[in-house]
C-alpha positions in Angstrom: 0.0 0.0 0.0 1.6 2.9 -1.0 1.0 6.1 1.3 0.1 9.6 -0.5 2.6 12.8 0.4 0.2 14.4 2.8 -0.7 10.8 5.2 1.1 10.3 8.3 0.9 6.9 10.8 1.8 3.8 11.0 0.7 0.6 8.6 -1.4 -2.1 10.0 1.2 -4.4 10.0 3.6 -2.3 12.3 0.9 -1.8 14.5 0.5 -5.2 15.2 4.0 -5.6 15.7 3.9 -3.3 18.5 0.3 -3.6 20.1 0.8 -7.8 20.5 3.0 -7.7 22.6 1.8 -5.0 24.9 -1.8 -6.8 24.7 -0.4 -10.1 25.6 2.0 -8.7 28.9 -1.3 -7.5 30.3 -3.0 -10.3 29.7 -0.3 -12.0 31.9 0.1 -9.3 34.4 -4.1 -10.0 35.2 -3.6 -13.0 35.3 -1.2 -12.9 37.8 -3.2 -10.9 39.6 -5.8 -12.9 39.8 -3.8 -15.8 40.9 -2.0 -14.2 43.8 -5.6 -12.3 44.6 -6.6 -15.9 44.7 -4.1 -17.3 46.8 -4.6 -14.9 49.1 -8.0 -15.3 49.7 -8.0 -18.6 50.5 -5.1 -18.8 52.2 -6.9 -16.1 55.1 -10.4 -18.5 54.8 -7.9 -21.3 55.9 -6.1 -19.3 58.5 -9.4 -18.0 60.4 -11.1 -21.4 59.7 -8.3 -23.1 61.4 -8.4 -20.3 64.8 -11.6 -20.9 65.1 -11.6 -24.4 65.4 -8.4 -24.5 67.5 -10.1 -21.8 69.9 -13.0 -23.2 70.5 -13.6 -24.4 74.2 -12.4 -27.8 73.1 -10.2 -26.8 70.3 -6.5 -27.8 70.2 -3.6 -26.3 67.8 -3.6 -29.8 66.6 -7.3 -29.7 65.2 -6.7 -26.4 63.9 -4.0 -27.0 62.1 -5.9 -30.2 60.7 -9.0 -27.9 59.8 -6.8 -25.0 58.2 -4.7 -27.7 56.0 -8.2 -29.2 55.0 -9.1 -25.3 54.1 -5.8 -24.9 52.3 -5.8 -27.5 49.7 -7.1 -26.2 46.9 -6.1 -25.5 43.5 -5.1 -21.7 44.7 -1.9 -22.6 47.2 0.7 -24.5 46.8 3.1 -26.1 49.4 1.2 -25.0 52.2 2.6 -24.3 55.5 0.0 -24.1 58.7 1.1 -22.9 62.1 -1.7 -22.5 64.7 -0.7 -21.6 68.5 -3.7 -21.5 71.2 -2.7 -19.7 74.3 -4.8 -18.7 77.6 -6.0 -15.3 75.9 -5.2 -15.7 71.8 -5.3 -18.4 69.2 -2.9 -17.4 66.3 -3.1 -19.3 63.0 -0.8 -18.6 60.4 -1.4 -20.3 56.9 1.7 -20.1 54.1 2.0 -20.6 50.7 3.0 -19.9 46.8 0.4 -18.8 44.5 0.4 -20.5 41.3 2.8 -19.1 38.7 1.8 -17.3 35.3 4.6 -14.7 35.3 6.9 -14.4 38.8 6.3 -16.4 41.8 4.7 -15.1 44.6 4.7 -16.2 48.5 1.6 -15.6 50.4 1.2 -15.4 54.0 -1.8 -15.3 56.3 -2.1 -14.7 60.0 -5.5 -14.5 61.9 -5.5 -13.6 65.9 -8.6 -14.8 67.8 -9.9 -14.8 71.2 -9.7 -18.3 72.6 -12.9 -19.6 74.1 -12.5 -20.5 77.7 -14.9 -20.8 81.0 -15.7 -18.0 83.3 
């Protein structure tokens, strides 16, 4: 296609060559996004869902750390690492993790801090 004296711009085909790969490095960049976003979410469902158990009035760290690996294991996290300590006043569960990988890896780390149940 041969441009007249007085047109200015780009052809189609340059155009392309530059707008691919922007497009496709955003593409990624939500998608890693979404991922870690992911990750994240379910790794604090898995940390509160595993303080609640262990603080309970017959919880244990033992059961929560049961109950927040349970919560964990999904699609979103992978090598999970769950902590959960109950003391007199405050269970603390603290749920670990990589988000899967599109571009860069990513660690994500969760703690939750409850009251622990106990008679008065």
């Amino acid at each position: 296609m041969k441009m007249r004296p007085g047109e200015r711009g780009l052809s189609n085909s340059v155009q392309v060559a530059v707008l691919l790969p922007f497009s496709f490095a955003v593409l990624l960049a939500v998608l890693q996004w979404a991922m870690v976003s992911w990750a994240e979410a379910t790794a604090l469902s898995a940390a509160q869902h595993g303080a609640a158990v262990a603080a309970a009035l017959d919880g244990s760290s033992a059961a929560g750390e049961a109950a927040a690996t349970g919560a964990a294991r999904t699609a979103a996290l992978q090598s999970v690492s769950v902590t959960v300590e109950r003391g007199g006043a405050t269970t603390t569960a603290t749920v670990s993790g990589r988000a899967l990988v599109v571009v860069w890896p990513r660690d994500v780390t969760r703690t939750v801090v409850v009251p622990t149940e106990r008679l008065s």
